[in-house]
C-alpha positions as CSV (number, residue, x, y, z in Angstrom):
1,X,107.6,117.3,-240.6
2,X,105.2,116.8,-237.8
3,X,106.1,119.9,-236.1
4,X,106.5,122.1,-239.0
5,X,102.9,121.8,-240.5
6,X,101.4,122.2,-236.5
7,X,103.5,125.5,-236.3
8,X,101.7,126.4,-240.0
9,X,98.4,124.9,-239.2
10,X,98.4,127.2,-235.8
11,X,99.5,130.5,-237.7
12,X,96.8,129.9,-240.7
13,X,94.3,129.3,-237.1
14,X,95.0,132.8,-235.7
15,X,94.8,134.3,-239.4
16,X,91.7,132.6,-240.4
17,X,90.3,134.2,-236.9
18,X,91.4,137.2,-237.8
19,X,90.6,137.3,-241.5
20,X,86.5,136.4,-240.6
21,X,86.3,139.0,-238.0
22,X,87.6,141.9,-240.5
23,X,84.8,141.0,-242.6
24,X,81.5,143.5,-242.3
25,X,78.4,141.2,-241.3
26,X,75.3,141.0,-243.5
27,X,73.8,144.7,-242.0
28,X,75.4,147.7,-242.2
29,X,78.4,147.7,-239.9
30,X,79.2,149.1,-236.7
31,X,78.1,152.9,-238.4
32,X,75.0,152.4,-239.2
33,X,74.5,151.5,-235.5
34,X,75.4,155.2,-234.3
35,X,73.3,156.6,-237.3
36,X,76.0,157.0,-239.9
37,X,74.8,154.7,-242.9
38,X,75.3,156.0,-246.2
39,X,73.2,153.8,-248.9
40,X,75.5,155.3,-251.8
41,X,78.5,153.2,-250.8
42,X,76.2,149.7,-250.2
43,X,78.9,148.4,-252.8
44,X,81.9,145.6,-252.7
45,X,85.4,147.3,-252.4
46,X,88.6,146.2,-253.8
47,X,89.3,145.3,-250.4
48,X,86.5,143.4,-249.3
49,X,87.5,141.4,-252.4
50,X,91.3,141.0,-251.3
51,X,89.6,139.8,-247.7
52,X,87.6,137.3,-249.5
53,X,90.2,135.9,-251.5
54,X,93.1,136.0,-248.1
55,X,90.3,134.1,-246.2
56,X,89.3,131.6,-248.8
57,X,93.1,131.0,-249.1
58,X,93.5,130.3,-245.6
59,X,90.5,128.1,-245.6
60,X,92.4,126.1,-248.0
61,X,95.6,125.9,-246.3
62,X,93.6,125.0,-242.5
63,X,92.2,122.1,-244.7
64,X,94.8,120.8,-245.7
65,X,97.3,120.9,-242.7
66,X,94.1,118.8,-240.7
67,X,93.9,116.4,-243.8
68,X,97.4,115.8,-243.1
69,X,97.5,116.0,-239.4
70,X,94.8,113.5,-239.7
71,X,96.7,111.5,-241.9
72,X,100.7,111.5,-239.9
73,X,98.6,110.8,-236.9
């Protein structure tokens, strides 16, 4: 059991790293750097929603496997 929620508790790690670095900061992103910002399109997309939801997901699932890697410890 031990091993089985480290192996899932390390995949939900690298995904939860991933999933917050996909995310676009509070400015405008990496295009508005090289002058390509388009005010228009300031809104949330169905896949910035998706991202939210995968992350919060993962958040869920990282605290549980510590709550019970703290715990079978």
């Amino acid at each position: 059991m031990y091993t089985a929620v480290v192996v899932i508790h390390v995949i939900v790690c690298i995904g939860l790293v991933i999933a917050i670095l996909l995310h676009s900061g509070k400015g405008a992103g990496l295009s508005a750097s090289f002058g390509g910002d388009v005010s228009g399109f300031s809104g949330s997309t169905m896949i910035e929603k998706n991202l939210d939801r995968i992350t919060i997901g993962m958040a869920v699932v990282f605290t549980i496997t510590s709550l019970l890697l703290a715990f079978i410890l």
